[in-house]
C-alpha positions in Angstrom: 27.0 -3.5 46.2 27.0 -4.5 42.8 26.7 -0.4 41.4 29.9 -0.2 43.7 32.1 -3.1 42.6 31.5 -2.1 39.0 32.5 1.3 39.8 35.4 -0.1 41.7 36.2 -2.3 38.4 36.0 0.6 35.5 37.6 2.9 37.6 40.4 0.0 38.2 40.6 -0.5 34.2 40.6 3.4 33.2 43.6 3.8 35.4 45.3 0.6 34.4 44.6 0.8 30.9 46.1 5.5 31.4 49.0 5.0 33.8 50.9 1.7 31.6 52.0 4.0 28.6 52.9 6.6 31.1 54.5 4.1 33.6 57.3 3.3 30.8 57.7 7.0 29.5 58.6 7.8 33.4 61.0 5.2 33.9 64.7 5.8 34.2 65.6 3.4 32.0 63.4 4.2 28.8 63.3 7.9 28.7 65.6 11.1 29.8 64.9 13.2 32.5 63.1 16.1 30.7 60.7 13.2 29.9 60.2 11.3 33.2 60.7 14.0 35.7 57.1 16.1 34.6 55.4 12.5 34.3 56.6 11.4 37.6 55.7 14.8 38.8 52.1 14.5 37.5 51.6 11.0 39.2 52.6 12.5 42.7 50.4 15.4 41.8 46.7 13.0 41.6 48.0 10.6 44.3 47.7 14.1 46.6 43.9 14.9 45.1 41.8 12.2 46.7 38.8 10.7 45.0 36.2 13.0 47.5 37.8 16.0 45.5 37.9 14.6 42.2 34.4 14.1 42.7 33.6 17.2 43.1 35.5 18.6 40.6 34.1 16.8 38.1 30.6 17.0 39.1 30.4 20.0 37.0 30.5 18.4 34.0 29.2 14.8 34.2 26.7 15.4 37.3 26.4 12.9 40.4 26.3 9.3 39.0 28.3 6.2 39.7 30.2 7.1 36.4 31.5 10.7 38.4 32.7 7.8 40.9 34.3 5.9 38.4 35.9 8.1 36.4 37.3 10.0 39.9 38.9 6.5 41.2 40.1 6.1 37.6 42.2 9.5 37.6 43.7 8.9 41.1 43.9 5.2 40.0 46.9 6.6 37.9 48.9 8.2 40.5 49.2 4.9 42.3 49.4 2.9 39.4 52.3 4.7 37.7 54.2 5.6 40.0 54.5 1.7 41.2 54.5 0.4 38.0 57.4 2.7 36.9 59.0 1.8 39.9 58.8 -1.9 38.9 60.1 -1.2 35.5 63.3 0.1 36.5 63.9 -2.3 38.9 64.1 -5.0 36.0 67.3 -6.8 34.8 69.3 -5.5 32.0 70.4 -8.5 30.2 67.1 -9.5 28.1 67.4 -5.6 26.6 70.6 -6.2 25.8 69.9 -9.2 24.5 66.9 -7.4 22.7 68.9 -4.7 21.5 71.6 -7.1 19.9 69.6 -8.7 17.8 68.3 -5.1 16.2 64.9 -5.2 17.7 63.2 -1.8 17.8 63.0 0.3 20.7 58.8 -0.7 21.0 60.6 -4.3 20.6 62.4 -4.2 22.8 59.9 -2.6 25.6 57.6 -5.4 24.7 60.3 -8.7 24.7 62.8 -7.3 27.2 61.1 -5.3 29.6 57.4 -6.0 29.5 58.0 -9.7 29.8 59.9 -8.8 33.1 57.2 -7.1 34.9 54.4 -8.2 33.9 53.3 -10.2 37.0 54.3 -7.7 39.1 52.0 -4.9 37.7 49.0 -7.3 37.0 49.1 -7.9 40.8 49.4 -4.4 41.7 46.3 -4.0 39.0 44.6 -6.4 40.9 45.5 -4.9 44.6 44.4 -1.9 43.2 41.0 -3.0 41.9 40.5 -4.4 46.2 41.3 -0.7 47.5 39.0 0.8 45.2 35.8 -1.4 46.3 36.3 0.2 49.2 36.7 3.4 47.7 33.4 3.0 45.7 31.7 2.3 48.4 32.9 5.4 50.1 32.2 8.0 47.2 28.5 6.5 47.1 28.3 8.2 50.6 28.3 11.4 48.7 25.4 10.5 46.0 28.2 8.5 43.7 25.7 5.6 43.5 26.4 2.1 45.3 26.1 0.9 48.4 27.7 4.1 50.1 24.5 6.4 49.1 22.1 3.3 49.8 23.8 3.5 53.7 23.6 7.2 53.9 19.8 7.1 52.5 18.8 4.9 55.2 20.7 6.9 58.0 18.7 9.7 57.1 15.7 8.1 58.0 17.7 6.3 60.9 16.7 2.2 59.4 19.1 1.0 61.4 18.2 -3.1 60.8 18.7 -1.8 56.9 22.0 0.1 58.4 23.0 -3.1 59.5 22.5 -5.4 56.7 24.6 -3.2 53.9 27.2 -3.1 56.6 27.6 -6.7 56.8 26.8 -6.8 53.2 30.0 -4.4 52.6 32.2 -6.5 55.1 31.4 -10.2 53.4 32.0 -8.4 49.9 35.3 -6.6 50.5 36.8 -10.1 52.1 35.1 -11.9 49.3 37.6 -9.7 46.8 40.1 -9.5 48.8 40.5 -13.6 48.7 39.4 -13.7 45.2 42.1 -10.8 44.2 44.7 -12.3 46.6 44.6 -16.0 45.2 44.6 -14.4 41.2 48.2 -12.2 42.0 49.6 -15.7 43.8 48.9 -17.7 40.7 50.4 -14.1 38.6 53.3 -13.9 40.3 54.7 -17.5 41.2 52.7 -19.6 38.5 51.2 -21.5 40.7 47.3 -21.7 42.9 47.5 -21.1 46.2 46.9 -24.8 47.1 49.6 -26.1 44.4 52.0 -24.0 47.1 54.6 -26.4 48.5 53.7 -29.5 45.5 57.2 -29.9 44.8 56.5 -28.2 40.9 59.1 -25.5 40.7 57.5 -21.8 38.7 58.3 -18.9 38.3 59.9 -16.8 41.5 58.5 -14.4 43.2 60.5 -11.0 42.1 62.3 -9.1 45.2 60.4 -6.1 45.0 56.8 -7.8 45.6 58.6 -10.4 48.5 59.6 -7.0 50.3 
């Protein structure tokens, strides 16, 4: 379990870290169409190669080890994460980069003050909801020899341990909720500045932007 969370978790940064830079160049409202169009293109492109394929693609040149997992949930990690991280970005207001650009800020100024500032929660939450759908994904590629939990269930199906079977299942089960709450209370505190339980204290924070509430 633990081989398939850290998978899960450098896969999660590799795309994070890969689809950011590209998330801006694709948005509308940074760069002209020759620009976003192929970049926007590319991210549709690896959200249709799932991580099975990737796997096997680039077996040929790393082998079959939990970093062949990784590194395949990190490529289709980019897909999703640009594509609804660009979308984010050009959903944000105008006014602070106008505000921005009318002092004489620099265009990388002016990325980092007036737009980064905007949609920052949002994309550190879908960073975060990433990172839960790729535990599962880990767990999925070790099926194949990736490493983790998934090649410890297949190993013992093969030699049909089925009290062993059972115990990684319910292992898998308790650790995917156990993220998933983890992950869920993190992107509450993100996005509206608040814990969970602080919900409802009376302390006004930061609102919850329209595109996550839908």
């Amino acid at each position: 379990t633990v081989a398939s969370i850290q998978m899960a978790w450098v896969g999660t940064v590799l795309g994070a870290v890969l689809s950011l830079p590209l998330a801006f160049l694709a948005a509308r409202n940074v760069t002209p169409a020759w620009i976003r169009y192929p970049i926007q293109f590319l991210f549709d492109v690896i959200r249709a190669i799932p991580e099975l394929i990737l796997v096997i693609a680039i077996l040929a040149v790393t082998g079959l080890t939990p970093f062949t997992g990784a590194l395949a949930i990190g490529i289709h990690s980019i897909g999703t994460l640009g594509k609804l991280s660009f979308e984010a970005i050009e959903a944000i207001e105008a006014g602070p980069i106008e505000a921005a650009r009318s002092t004489g800020a620099t265009r990388g100024q002016i990325m980092r003050w007036g737009m980064w500032t905007q949609v920052q929660p949002e994309i550190l939450s879908i960073w975060l909801y990433r990172f839960e759908v790729n535990v599962r994904a880990g767990a999925v590629l070790g099926l194949i020899g990736a490493g983790g939990v998934g090649q410890m269930l297949i190993e013992n199906i093969r030699y049909r341990r089925w009290e062993v079977i059972g115990v990684l299942l319910i292992v898998v089960i308790v650790t995917t909720i156990l993220i998933d709450l983890a992950s869920g209370t993190v992107r509450t505190k993100i996005i509206s500045g608040r814990w969970p339980w602080q919900q409802g204290a009376g302390r006004s924070g930061p609102t919850i932007p329209r595109e996550v509430a839908a």
